[in-house]
C-alpha positions as CSV (number, residue, x, y, z in Angstrom):
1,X,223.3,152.8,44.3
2,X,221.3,150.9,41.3
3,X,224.9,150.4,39.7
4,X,226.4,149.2,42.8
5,X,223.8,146.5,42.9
6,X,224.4,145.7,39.5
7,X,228.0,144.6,39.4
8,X,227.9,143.4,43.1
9,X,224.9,140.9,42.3
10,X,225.2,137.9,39.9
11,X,221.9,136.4,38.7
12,X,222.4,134.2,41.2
13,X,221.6,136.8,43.5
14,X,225.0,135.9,45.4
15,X,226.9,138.9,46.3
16,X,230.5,139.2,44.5
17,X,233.4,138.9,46.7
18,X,236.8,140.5,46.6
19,X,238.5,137.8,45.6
20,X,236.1,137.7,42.0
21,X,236.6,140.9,41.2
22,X,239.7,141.6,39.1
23,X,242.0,144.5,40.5
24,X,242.8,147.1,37.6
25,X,246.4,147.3,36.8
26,X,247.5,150.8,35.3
27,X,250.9,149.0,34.0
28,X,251.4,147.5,31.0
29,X,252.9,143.7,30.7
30,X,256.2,145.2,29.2
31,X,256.6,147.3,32.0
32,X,256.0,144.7,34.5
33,X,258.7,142.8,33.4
34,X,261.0,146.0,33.9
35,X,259.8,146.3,37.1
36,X,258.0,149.7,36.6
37,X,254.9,150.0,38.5
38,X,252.8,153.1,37.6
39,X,251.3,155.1,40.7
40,X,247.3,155.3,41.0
41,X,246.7,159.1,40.0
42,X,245.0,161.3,42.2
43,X,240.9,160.4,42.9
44,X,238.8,163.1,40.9
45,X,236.2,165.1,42.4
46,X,232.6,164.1,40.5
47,X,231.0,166.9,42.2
48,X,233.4,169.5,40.7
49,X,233.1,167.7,37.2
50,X,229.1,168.3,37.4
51,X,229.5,171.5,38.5
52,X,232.1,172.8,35.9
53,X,229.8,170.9,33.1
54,X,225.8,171.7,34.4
55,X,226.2,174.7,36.6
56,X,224.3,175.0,39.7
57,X,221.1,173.2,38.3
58,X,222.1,170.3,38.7
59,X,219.4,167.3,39.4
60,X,220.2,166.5,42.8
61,X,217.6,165.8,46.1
62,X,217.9,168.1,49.0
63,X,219.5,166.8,52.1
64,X,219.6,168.3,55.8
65,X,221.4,166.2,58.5
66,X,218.8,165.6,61.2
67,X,219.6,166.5,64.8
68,X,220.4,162.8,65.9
69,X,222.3,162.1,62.5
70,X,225.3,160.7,65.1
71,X,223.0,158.4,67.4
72,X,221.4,157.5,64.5
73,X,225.0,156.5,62.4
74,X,226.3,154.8,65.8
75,X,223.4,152.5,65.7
76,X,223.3,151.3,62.3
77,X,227.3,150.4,62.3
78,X,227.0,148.6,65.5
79,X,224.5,146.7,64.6
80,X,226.0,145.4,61.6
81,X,229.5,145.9,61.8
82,X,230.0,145.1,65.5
83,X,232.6,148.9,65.3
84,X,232.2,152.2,65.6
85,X,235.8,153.8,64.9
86,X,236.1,155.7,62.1
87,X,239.3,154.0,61.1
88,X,237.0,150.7,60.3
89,X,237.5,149.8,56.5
90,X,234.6,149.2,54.5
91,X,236.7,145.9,52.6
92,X,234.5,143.8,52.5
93,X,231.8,144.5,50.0
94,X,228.6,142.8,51.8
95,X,229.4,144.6,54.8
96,X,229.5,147.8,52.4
97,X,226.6,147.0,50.9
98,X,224.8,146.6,54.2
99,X,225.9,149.6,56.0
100,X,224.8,151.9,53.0
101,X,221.4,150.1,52.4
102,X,220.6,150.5,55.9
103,X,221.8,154.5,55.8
104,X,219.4,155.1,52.8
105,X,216.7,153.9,54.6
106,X,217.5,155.3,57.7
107,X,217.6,158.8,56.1
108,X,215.9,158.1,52.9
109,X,219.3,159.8,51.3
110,X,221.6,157.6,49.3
111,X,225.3,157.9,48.2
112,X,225.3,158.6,44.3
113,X,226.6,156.1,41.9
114,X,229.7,158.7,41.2
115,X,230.9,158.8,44.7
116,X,230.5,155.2,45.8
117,X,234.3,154.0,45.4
118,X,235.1,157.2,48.3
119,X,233.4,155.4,51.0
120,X,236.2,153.5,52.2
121,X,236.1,154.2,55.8
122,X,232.8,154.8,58.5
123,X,234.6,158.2,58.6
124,X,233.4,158.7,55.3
125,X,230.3,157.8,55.4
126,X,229.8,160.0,58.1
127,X,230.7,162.8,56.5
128,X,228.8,161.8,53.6
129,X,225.7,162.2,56.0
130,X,226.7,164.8,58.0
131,X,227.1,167.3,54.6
132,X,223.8,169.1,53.7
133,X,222.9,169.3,50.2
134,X,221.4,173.0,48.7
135,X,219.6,172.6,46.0
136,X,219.4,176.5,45.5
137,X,221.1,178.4,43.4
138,X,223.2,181.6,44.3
139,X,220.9,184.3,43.4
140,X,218.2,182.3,45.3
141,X,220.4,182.0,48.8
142,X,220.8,185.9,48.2
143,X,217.2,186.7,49.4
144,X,217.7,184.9,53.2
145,X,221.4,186.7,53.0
146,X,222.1,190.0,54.8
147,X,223.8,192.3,51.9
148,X,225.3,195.6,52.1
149,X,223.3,198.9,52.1
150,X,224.6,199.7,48.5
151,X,223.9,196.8,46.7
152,X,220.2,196.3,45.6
153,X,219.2,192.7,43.7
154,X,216.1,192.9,41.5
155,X,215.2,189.1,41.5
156,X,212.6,189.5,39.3
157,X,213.0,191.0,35.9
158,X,211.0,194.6,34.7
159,X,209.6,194.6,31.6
160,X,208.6,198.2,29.9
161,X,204.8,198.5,29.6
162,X,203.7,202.6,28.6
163,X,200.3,201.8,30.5
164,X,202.3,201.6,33.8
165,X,205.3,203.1,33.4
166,X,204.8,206.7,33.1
167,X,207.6,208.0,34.8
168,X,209.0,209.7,31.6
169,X,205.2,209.8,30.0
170,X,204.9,206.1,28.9
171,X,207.6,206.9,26.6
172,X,210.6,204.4,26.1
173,X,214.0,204.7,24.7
174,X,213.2,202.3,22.2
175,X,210.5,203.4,20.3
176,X,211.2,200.8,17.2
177,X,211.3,197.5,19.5
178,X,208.4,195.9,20.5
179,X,208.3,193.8,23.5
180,X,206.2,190.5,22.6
181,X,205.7,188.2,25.0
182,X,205.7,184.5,23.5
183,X,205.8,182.0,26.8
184,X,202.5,180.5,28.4
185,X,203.9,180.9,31.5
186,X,204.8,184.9,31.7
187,X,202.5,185.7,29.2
188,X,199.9,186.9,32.0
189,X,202.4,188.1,34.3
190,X,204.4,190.8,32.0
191,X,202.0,192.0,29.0
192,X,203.2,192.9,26.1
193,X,202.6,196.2,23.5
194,X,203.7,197.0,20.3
195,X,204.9,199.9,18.8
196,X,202.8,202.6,16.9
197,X,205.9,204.6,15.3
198,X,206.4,204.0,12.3
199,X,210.1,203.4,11.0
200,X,211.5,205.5,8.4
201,X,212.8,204.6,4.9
């Protein structure tokens, strides 16, 4: 949203019309003259790009669609687009502007800089509204998830300790490695010991 008010606002504080901004052309002057007009490619997916680079932790707000979300979308296009229909094109870039200022602070959720250029219908922007956003990762959806009888998830990690693990005598399997614990914040939570065994020469 901050770059969308960026390029749409000169110093002037005027709001930059269609017919300022310069249309990108993805032909070259030579080709032009040949008549050959290269096709826009296909539009690419942001939130696939962020996921494939960052993984699930991604820095992104949580979002659930409220009951009225509908009502709530009906009001704000009427009142200042005048339409309704999903087939309404968002052209004109004040209107745009507008419609998603008043959605942000409607539902205190804004569309992301990366997927501003897809609203280009009401239809979009309701299903921009209507999508919750899960800030969780996998392994933490698992705990609310009903899984099958043979499958067992341990979401929080064991660490060897002979003082309380004395199933096999407080012995471990690896009597050479010692299990230091260097971060403040598991530090009190999983204590650590170091071997007594010496290790031959």
């Amino acid at each position: 949203m901050a770059a969308f008010m960026r390029h749409g606002v000169f110093k002037t504080g005027q709001l930059v019309s269609p017919k300022n901004v310069l249309t990108r052309t993805y032909a070259t002057k030579a080709e032009k003259r040949k008549g050959i007009d290269r096709k826009v490619g296909p539009k690419i997916d942001p939130r696939a790009q962020s996921l494939a680079a960052k993984g699930f932790l991604r820095a992104q707000k949580e979002y659930t669609p409220p009951a009225d979300v509908q009502s709530k979308l009906e009001n704000i296009f009427k009142s200042v687009l005048g339409s309704t229909t999903n087939e309404t094109k968002l052209d004109d870039i004040q209107n745009k502007f507008k419609v998603l200022i008043a959605c942000e602070a409607e539902f205190n959720h804004s569309v992301p800089n990366s997927l501003l250029h897809t609203m280009e219908t009401l239809q979009d922007v309701r299903n921009f509204y209507n999508t919750p956003i899960d800030v969780r990762t996998p392994l933490d959806k698992m705990r609310n998830m009903e899984l099958p009888e043979n499958l067992h998830i341990q979401y929080d990690y064991h660490r060897f300790h002979p003082d309380t693990d004395t199933v096999f005598g407080g012995k471990t399997a690896f009597n050479q490695s010692n299990t230091i614990v260097t971060g403040l914040k598991y530090k009190g939570k999983y204590p650590g010991y170091i071997q007594n065994q010496k290790i031959p020469i």
